[in-house]
N, CA, C and O atoms as CSV, one atom per row, in Angstrom:
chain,resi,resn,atom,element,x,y,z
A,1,UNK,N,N,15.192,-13.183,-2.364
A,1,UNK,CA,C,15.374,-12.199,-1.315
A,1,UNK,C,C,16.476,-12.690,-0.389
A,1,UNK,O,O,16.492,-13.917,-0.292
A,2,UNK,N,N,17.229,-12.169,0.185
A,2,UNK,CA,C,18.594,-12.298,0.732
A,2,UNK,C,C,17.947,-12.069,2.411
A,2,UNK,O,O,17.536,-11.083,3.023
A,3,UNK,N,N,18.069,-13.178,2.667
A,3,UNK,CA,C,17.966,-13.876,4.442
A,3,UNK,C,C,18.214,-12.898,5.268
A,3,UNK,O,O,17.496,-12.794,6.262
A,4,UNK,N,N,19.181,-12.052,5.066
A,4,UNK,CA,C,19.910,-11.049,6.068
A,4,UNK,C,C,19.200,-9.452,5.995
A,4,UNK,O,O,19.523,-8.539,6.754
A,5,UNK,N,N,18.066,-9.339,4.796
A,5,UNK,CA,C,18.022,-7.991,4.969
A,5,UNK,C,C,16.687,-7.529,5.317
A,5,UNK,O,O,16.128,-6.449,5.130
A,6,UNK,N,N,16.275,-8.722,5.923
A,6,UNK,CA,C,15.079,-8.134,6.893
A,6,UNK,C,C,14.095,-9.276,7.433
A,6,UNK,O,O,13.651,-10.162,6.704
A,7,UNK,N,N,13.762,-9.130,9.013
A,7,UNK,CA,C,13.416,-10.158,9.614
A,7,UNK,C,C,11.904,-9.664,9.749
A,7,UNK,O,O,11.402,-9.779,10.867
A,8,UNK,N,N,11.118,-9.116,8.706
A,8,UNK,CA,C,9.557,-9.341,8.668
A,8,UNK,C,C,8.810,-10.454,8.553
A,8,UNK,O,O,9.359,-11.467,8.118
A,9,UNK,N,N,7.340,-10.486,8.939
A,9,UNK,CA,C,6.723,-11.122,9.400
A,9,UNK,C,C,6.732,-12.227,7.966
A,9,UNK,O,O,7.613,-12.015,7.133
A,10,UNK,N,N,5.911,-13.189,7.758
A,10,UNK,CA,C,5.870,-13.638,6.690
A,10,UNK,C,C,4.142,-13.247,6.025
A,10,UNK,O,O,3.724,-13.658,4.943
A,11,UNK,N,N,3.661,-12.705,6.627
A,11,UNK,CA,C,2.657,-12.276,6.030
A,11,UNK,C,C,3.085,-10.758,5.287
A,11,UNK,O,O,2.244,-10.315,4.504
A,12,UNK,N,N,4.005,-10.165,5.439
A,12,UNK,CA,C,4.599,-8.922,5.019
A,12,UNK,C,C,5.164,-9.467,4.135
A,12,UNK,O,O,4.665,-9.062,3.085
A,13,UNK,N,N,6.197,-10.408,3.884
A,13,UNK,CA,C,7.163,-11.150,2.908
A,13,UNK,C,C,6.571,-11.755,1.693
A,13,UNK,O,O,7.149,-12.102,0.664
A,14,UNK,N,N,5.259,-11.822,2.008
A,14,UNK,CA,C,4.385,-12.739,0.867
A,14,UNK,C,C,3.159,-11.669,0.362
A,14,UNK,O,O,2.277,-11.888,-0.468
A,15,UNK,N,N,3.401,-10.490,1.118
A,15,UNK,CA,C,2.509,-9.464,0.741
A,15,UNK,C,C,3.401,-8.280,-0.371
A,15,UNK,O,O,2.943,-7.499,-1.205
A,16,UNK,N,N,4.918,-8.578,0.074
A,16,UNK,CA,C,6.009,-7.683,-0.586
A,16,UNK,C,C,6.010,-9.090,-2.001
A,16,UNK,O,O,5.981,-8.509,-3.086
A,17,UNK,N,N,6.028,-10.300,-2.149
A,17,UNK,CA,C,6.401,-10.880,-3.103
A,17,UNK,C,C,5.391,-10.509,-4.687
A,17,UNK,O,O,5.685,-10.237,-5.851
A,18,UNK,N,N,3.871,-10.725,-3.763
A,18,UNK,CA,C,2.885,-10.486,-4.375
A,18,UNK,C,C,2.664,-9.319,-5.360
A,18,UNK,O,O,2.068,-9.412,-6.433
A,19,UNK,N,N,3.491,-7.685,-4.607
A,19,UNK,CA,C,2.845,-6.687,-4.832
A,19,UNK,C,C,4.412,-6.536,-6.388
A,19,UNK,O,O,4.566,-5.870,-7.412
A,20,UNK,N,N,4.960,-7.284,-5.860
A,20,UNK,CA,C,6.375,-8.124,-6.591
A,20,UNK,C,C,5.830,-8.266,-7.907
A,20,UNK,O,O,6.087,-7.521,-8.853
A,21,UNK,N,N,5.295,-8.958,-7.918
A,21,UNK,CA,C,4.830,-9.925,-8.822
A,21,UNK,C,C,3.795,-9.163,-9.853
A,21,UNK,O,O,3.946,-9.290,-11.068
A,22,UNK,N,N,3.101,-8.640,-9.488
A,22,UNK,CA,C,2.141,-8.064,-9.490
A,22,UNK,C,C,2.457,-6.574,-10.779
A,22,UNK,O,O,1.691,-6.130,-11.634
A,23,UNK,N,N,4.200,-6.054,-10.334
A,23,UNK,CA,C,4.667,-4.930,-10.888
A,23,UNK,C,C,4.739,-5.737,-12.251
A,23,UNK,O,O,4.176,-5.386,-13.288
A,24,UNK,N,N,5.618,-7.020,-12.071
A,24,UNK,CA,C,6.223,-7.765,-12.934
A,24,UNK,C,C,5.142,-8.110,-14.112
A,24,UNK,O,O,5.282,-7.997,-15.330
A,25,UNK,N,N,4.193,-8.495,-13.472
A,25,UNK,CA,C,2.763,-9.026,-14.484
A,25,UNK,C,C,2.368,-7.514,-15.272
A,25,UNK,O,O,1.949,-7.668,-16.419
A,26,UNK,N,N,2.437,-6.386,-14.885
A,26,UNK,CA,C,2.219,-5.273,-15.068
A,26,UNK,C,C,3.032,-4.793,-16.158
A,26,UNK,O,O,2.368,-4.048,-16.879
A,27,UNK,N,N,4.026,-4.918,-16.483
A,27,UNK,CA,C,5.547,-4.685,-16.509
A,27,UNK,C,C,5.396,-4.889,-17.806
A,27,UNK,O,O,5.248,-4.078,-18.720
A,28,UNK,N,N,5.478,-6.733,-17.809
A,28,UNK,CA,C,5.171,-7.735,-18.915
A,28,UNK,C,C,3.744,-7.443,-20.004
A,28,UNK,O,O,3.785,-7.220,-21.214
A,29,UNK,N,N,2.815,-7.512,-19.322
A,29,UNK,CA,C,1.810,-6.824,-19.930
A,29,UNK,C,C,1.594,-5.882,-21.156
A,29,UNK,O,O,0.897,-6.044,-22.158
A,30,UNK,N,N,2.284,-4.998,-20.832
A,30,UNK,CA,C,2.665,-3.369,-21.397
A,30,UNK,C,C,3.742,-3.738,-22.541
A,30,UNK,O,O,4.020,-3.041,-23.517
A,31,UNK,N,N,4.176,-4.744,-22.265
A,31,UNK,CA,C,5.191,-5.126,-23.274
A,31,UNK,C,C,6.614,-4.409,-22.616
A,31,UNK,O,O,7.608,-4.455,-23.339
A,32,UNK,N,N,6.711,-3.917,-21.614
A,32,UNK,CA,C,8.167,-3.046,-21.094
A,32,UNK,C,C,9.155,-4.073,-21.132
A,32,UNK,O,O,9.030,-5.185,-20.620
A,33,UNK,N,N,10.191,-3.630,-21.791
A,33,UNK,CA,C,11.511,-4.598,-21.202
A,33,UNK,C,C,11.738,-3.712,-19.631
A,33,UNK,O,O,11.487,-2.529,-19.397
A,34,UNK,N,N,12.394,-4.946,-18.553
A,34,UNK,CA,C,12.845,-4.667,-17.530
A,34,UNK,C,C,13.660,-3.473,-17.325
A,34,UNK,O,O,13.453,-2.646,-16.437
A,35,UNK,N,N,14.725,-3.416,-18.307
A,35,UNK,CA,C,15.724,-2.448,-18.558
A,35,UNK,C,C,15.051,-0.865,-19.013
A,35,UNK,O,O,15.443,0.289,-18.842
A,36,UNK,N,N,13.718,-1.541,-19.740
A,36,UNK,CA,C,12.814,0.185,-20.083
A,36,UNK,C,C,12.284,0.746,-18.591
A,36,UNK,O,O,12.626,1.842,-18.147
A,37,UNK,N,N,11.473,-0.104,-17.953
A,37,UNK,CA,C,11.290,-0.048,-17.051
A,37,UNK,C,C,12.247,1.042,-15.833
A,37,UNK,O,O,12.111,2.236,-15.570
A,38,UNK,N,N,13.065,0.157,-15.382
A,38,UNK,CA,C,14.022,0.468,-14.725
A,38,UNK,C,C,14.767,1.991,-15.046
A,38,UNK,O,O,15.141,2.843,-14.241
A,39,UNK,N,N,14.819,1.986,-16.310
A,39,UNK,CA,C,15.407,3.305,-16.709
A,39,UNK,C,C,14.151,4.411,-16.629
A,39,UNK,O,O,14.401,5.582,-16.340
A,40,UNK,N,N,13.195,4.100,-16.820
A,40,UNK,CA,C,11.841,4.784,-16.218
A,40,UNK,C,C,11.513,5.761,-14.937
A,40,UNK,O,O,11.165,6.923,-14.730
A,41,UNK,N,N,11.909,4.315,-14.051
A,41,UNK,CA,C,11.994,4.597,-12.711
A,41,UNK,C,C,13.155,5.409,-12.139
A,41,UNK,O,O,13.080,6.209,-11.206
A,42,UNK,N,N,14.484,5.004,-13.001
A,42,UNK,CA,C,15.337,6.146,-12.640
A,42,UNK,C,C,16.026,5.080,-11.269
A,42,UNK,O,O,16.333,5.424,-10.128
A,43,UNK,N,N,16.090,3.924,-11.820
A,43,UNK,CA,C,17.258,2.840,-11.211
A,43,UNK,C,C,17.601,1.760,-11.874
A,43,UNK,O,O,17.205,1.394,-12.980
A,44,UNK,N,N,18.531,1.143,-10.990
A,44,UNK,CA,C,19.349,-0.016,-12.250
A,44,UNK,C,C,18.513,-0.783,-12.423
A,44,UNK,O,O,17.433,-0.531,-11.887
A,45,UNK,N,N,18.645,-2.082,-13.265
A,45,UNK,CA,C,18.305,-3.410,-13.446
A,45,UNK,C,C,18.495,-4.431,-12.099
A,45,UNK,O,O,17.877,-5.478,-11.906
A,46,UNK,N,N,19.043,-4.107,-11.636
A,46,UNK,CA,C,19.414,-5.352,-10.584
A,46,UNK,C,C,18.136,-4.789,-9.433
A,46,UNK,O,O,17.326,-5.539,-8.888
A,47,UNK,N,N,18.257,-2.523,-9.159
A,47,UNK,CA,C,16.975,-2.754,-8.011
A,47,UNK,C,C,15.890,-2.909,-8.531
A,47,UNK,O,O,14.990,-3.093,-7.712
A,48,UNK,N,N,15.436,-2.914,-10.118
A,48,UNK,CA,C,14.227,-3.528,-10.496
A,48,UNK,C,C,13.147,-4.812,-10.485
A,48,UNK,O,O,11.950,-4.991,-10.708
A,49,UNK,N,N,14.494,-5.703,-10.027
A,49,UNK,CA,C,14.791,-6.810,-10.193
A,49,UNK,C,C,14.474,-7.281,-8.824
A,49,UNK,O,O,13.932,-8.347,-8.530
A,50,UNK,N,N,14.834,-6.459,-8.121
A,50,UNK,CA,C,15.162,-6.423,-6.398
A,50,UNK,C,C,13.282,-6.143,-6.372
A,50,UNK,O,O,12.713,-7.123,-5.889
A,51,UNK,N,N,12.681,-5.437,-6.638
A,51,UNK,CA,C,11.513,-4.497,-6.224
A,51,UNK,C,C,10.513,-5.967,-7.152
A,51,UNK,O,O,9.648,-6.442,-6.416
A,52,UNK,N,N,10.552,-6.312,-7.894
A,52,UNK,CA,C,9.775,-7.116,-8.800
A,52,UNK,C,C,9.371,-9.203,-7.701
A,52,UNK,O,O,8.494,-10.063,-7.785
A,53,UNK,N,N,10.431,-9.042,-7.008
A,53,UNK,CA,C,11.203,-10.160,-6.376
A,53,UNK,C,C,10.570,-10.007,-5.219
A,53,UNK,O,O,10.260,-11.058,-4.658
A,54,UNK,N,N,10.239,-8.852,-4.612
A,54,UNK,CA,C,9.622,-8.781,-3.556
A,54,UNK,C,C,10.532,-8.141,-2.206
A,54,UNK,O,O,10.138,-8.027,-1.046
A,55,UNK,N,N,11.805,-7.788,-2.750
A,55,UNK,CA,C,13.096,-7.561,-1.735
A,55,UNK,C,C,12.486,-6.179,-0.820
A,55,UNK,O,O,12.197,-5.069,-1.267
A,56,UNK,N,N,12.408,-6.663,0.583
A,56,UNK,CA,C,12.167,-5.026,1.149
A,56,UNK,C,C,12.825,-4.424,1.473
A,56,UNK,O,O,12.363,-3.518,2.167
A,57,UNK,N,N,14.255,-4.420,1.272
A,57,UNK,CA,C,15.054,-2.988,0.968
A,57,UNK,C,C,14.823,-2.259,0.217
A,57,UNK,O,O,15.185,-1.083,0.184
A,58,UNK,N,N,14.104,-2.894,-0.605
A,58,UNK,CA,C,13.873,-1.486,-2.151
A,58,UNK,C,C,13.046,-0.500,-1.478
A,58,UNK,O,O,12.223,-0.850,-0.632
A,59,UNK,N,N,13.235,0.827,-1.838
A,59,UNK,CA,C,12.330,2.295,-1.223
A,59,UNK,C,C,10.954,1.997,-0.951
A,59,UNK,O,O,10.596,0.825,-0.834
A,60,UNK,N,N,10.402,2.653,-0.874
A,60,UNK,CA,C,8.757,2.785,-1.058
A,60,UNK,C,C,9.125,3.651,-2.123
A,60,UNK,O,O,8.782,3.111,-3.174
A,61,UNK,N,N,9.799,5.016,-2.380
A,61,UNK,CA,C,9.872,5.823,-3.286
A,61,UNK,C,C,9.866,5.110,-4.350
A,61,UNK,O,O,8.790,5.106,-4.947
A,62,UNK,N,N,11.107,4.210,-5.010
A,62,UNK,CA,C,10.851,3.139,-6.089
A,62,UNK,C,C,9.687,2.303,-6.507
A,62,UNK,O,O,9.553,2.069,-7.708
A,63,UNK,N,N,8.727,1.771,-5.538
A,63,UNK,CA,C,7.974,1.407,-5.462
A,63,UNK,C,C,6.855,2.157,-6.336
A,63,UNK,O,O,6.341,1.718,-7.365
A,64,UNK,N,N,6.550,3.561,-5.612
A,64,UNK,CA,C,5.493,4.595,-5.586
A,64,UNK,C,C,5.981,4.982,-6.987
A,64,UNK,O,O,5.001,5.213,-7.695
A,65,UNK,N,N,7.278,5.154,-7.724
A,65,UNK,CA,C,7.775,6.080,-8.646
A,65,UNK,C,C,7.468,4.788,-9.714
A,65,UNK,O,O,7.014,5.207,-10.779
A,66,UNK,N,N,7.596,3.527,-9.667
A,66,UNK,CA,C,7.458,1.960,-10.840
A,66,UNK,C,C,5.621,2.438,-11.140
A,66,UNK,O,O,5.110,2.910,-12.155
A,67,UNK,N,N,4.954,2.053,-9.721
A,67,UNK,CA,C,3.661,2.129,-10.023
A,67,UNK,C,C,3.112,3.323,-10.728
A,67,UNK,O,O,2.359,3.340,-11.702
A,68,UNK,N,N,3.544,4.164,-10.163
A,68,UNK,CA,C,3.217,5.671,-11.489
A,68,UNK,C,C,3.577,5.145,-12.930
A,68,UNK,O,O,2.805,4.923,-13.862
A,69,UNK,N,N,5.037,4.992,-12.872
A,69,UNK,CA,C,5.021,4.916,-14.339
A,69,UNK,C,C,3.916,3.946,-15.120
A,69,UNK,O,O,3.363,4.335,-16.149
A,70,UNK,N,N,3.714,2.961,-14.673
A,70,UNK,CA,C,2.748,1.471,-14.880
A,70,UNK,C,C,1.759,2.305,-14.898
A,70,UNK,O,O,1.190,2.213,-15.986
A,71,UNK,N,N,1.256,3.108,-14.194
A,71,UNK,CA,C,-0.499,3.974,-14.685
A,71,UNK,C,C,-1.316,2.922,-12.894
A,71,UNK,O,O,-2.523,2.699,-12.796
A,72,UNK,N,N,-0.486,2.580,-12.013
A,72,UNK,CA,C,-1.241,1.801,-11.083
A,72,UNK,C,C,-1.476,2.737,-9.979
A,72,UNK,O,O,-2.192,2.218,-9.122
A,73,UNK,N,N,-1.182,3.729,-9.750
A,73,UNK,CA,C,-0.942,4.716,-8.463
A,73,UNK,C,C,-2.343,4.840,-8.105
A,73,UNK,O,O,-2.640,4.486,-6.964
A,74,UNK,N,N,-3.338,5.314,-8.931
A,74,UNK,CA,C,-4.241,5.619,-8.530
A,74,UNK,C,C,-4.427,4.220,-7.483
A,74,UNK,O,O,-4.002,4.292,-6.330
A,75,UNK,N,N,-5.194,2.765,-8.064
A,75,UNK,CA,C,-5.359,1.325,-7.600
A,75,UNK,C,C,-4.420,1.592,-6.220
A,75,UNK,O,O,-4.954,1.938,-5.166
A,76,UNK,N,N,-3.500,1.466,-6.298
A,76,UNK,CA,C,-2.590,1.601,-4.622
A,76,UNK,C,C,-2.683,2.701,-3.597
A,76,UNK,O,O,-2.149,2.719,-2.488
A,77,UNK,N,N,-3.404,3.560,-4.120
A,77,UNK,CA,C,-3.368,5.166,-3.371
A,77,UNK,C,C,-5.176,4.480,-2.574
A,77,UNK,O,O,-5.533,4.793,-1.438
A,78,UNK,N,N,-5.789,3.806,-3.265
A,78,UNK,CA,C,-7.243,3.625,-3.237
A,78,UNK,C,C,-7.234,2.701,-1.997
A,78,UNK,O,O,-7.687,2.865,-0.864
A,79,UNK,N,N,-6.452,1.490,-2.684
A,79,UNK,CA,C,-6.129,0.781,-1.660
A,79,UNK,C,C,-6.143,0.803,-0.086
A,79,UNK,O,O,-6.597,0.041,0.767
A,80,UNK,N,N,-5.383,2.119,-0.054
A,80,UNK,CA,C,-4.558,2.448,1.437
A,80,UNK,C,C,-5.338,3.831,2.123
A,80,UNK,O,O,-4.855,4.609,2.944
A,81,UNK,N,N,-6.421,3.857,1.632
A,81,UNK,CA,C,-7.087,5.362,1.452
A,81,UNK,C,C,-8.323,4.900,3.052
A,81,UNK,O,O,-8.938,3.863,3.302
A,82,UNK,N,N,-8.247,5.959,3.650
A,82,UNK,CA,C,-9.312,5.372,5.035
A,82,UNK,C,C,-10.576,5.054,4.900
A,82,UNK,O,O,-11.303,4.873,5.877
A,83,UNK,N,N,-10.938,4.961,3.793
A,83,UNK,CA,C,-12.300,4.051,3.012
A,83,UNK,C,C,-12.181,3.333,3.247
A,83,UNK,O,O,-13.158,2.679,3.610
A,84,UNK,N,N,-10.921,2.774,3.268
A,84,UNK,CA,C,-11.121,1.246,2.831
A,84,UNK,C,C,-10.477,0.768,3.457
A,84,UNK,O,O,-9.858,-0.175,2.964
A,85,UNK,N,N,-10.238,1.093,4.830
A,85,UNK,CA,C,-9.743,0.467,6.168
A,85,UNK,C,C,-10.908,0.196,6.888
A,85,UNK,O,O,-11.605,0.972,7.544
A,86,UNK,N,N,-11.085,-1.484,6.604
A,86,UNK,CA,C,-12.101,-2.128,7.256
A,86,UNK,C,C,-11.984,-2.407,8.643
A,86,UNK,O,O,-12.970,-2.531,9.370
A,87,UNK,N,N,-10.615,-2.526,9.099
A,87,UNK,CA,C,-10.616,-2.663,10.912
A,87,UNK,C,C,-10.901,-1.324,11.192
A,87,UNK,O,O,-11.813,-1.140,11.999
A,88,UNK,N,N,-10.400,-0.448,10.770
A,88,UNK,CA,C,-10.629,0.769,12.089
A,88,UNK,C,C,-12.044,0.886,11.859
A,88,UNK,O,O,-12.769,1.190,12.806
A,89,UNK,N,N,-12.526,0.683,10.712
A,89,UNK,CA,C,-14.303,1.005,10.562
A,89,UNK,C,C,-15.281,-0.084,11.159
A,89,UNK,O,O,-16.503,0.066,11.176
A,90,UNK,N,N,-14.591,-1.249,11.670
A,90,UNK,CA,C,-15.059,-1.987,12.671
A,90,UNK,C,C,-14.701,-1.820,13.996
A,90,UNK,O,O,-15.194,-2.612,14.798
A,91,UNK,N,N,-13.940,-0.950,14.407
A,91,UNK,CA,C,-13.223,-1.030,15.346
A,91,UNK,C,C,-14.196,0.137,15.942
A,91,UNK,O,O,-14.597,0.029,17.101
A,92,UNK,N,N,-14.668,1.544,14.926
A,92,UNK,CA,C,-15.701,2.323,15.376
A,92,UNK,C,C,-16.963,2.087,15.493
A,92,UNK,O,O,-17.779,2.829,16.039
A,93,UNK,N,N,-17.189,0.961,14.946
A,93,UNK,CA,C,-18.557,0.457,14.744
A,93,UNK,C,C,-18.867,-0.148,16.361
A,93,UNK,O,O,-19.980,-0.049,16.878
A,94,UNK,N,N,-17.881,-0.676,16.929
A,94,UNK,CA,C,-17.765,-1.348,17.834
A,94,UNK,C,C,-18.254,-1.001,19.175
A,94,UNK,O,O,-18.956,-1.399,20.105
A,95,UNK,N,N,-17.252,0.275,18.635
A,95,UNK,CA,C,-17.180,1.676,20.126
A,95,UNK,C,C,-18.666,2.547,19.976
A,95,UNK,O,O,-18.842,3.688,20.405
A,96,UNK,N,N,-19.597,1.776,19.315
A,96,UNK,CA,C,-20.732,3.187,19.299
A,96,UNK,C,C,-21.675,2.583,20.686
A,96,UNK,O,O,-21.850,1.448,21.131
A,97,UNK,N,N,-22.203,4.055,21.134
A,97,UNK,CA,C,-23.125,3.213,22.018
A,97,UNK,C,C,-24.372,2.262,21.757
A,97,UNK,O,O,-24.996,2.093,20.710
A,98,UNK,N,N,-24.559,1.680,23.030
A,98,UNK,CA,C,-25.698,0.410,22.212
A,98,UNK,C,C,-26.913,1.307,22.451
A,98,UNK,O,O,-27.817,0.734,21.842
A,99,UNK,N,N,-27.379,2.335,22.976
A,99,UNK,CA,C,-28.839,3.341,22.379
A,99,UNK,C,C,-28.517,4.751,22.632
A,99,UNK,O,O,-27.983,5.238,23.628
A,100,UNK,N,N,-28.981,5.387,21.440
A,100,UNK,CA,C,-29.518,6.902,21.967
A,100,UNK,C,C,-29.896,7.157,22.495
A,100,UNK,O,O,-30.981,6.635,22.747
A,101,UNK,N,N,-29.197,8.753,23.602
A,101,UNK,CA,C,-30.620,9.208,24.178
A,101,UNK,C,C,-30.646,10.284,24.098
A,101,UNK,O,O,-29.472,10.654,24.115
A,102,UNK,N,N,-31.467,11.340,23.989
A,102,UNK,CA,C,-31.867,12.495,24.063
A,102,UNK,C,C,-31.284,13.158,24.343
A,102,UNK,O,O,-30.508,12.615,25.130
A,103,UNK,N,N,-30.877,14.903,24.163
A,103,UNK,CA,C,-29.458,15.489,24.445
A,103,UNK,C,C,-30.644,16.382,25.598
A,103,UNK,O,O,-31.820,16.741,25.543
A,104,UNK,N,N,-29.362,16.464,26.731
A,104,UNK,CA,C,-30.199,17.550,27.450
A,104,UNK,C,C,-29.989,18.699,26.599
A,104,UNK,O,O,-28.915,18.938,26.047
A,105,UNK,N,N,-31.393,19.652,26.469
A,105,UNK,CA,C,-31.736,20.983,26.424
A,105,UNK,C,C,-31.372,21.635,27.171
A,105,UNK,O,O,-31.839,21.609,28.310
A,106,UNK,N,N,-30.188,22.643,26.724
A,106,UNK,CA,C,-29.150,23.192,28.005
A,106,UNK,C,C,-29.869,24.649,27.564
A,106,UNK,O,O,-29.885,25.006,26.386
A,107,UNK,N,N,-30.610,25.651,28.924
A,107,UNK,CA,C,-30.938,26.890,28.709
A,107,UNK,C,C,-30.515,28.040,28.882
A,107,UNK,O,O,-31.083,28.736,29.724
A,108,UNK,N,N,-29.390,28.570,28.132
A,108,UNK,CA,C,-28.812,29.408,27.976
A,108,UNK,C,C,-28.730,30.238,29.110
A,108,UNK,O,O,-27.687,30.554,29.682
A,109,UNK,N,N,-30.473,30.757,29.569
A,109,UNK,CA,C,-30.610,31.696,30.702
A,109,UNK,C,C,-30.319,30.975,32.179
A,109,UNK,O,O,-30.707,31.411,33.263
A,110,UNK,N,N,-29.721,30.046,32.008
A,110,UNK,CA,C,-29.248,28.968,34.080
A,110,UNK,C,C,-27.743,29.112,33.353
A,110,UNK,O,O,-26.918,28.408,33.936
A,111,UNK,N,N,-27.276,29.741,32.396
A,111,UNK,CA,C,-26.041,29.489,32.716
A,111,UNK,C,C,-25.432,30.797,33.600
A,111,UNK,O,O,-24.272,30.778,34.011
């Protein structure tokens, strides 16, 4: 990844290498040459190469358009899906009150 094209966190950098890696193991797997691949996706060899590496200039579109082809979309769509966002579902868990109480019985006829 080239120093200059983006100053993210390193937990982002090792989360982009991973998901990198991850295409690549995928890739390999299937038996794809890089070049099948790539022509798949509907880009060169070098941004395949770029996206496999972990580079975050590559799109999300490239990204989203590799994992389709690979059959992974569903797994990444699941991923990111508000199920399965454990902070905000702790974060509501948090905010509930600590007891119930009884709703006032509001009588239609005092309004």
């Amino acid at each position: 990844m080239n120093a200059r094209s983006t100053h993210a966190p390193l937990e982002v950098v090792d989360a982009l290498w991973q998901m990198g890696q991850a295409i690549k193991a995928a890739r390999l797997r299937r038996r794809q040459s890089a070049s099948d691949l790539a022509s798949r996706v509907g880009v060169s060899l070098p941004t395949l190469r770029k996206l496999e590496n972990g580079d975050p200039t590559v799109s999300l579109g490239v990204f989203g358009k590799a994992v389709w082809v690979l059959g992974l979309l569903p797994a990444v769509r699941d991923a990111v899906s508000p199920e399965n966002d454990h902070l905000a579902a702790a974060i509501e868990t948090s905010r509930l009150p600590r007891r119930a109480r009884r709703s006032r019985e509001v009588n239609l006829d005092d309004l």
